[in-house]
N, C-alpha and C positions, 0 to 999 in steps of 0.2 A: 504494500500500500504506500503512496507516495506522500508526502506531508503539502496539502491542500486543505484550503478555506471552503472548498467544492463537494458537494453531499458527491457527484461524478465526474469524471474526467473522460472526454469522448479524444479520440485517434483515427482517424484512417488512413489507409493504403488503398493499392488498385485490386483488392478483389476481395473484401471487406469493413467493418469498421471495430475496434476493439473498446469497448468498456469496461471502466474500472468505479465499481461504489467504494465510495471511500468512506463512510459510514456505516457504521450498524442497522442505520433508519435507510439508508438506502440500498442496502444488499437485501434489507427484508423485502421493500418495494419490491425491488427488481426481480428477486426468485417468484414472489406473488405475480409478479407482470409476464412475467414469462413463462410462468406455471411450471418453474425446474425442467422446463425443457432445453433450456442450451446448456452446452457441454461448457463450463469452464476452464482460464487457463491459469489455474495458480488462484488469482484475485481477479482477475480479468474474464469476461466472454468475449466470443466476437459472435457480430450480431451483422446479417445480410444489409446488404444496404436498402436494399425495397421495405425492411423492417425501423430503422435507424430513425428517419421521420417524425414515424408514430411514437416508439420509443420516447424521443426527445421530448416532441409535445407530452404525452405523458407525464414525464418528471416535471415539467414544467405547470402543467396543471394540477399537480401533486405538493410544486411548492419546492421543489428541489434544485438546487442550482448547479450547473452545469458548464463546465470547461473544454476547451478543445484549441488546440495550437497556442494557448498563453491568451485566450481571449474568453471574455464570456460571454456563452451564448443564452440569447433573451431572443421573445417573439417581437417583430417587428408592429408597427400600429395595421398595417396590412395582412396581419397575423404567420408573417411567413420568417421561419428561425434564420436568424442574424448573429452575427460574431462581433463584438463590440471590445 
């Protein structure tokens, strides 16, 4: 687990996206959101990217805050996720 102010820290590459709950309150989320169906790696899943989206919204309408490339991402006033 990485030392973050972020309930998650998101990551991608070219043929998925990797996430990490950096919290207790957010690994719960996450296993319930996913209903233990991905395979974890360590602390991390990696999650399709046709899923990644909804995911995000998700934590977001759950109240959970969200990292990715040193930036945080919040939904836009056009509701569409933004990297700030």
């Amino acid at each position: 687990m990485s030392s973050t102010n972020f309930d998650f820290t998101v990551a991608s590459n070219p043929s998925f996206c990797t996430v990490w709950p950096e919290t207790a309150t957010a690994r719960e989320w996450f296993r319930e959101w996913t209903e233990g169906e991905l395979l974890g790696d360590g602390e991390s899943f990696r999650v399709e990217f046709r899923y990644i989206h909804d995911l995000c919204n998700g934590m977001l309408d759950h109240g959970f805050t969200i990292t990715k490339d040193g930036k945080v991402m919040v939904r836009s006033s056009e509701g569409e996720l933004v990297l700030e």
